[in-house]
C-alpha positions in Angstrom: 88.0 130.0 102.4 85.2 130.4 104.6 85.6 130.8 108.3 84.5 127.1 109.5 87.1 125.9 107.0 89.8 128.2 108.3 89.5 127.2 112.0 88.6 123.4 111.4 91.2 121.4 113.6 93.8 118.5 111.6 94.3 115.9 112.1 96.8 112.9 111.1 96.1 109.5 109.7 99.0 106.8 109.5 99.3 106.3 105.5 100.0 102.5 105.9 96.4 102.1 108.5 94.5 104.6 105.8 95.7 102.2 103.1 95.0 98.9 105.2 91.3 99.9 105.3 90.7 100.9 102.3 92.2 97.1 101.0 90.0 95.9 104.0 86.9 97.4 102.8 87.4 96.4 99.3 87.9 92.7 100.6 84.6 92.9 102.8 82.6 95.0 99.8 83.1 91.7 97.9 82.3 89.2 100.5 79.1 91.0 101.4 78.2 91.3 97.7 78.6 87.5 97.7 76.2 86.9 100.6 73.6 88.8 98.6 74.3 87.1 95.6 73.8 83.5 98.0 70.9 84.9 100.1 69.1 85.5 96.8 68.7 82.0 95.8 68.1 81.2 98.9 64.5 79.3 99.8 64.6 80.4 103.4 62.4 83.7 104.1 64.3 83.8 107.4 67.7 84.6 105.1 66.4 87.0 103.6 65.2 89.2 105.9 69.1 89.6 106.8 69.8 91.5 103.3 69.5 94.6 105.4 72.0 94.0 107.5 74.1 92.9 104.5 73.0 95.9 103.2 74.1 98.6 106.2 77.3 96.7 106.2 77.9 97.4 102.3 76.8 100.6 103.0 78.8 101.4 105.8 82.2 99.8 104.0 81.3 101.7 100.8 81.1 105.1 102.8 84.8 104.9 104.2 85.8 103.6 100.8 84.5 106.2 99.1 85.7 108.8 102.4 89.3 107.7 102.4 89.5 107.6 98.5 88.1 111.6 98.3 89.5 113.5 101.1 92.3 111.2 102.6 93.9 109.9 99.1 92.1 112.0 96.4 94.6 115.1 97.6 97.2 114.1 100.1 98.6 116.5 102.5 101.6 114.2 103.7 103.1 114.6 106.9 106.1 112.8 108.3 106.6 112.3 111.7 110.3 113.1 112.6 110.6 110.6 115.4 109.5 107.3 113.5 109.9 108.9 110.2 106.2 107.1 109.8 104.2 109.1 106.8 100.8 110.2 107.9 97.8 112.6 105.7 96.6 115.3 107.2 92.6 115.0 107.6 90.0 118.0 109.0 88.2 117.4 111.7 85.2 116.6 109.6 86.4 114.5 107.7 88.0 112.0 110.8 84.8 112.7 112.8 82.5 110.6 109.7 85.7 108.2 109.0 84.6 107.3 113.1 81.3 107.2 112.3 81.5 104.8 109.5 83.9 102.5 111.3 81.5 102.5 114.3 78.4 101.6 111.7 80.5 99.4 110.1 81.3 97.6 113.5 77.2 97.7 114.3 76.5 96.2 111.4 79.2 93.0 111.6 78.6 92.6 115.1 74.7 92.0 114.1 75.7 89.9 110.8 78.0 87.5 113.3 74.6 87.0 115.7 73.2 85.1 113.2 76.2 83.5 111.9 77.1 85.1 108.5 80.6 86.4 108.1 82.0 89.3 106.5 85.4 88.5 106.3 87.8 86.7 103.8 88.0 82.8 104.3 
């Protein structure tokens, strides 16, 4: 174990709010896939300069997918809380500082998509 590893804070991530994003993500993954898939055969140039922003939101949802699947579900470290008895995962430091990251991206990129009126969520 190398010394960054061995001093790296943890952190804990509710199980239920880890599992809520991922089935979020999944859900938004699809509709943005969509969009592409409408924006495509699309004759307005105007729509399609918005792929990119489809685009860093696919991105950004894929990243915390892929995130929360590897180091948050790929090797558990449970912990229970003994007040609530509510099971949260241990996470490094690392790991929850990019988790924030994408989130924030994520949050970028939908706020940008809704200025020009194309949704990312379920209907």
């Amino acid at each position: 174990m190398s010394k960054k590893e061995s001093t790296e804070k943890l952190y804990t991530l509710p199980r239920d709010y880890a599992e809520d994003l991922l089935d979020e993500v999944s859900e938004v993954i699809e509709v943005c896939l969509e969009n592409i898939e409408h924006i495509r055969h699309d004759q307005h140039t105007f729509k399609k300069t918005l792929l990119s922003l489809i685009v860093d939101c696919l991105w950004s949802n894929f990243s915390i997918k892929k995130l929360i699947n590897l180091h948050v579900l790929g090797d558990p470290v449970p912990y229970i809380d003994e007040e609530t008895g509510e099971e949260s995962l241990m996470i490094t430091s690392t790991t929850l500082k990019s988790l924030q990251d994408f989130v924030i991206a994520r949050h970028l990129a939908n706020a940008e998509l809704s200025r020009y009126s194309i949704s990312v969520s379920m209907h």
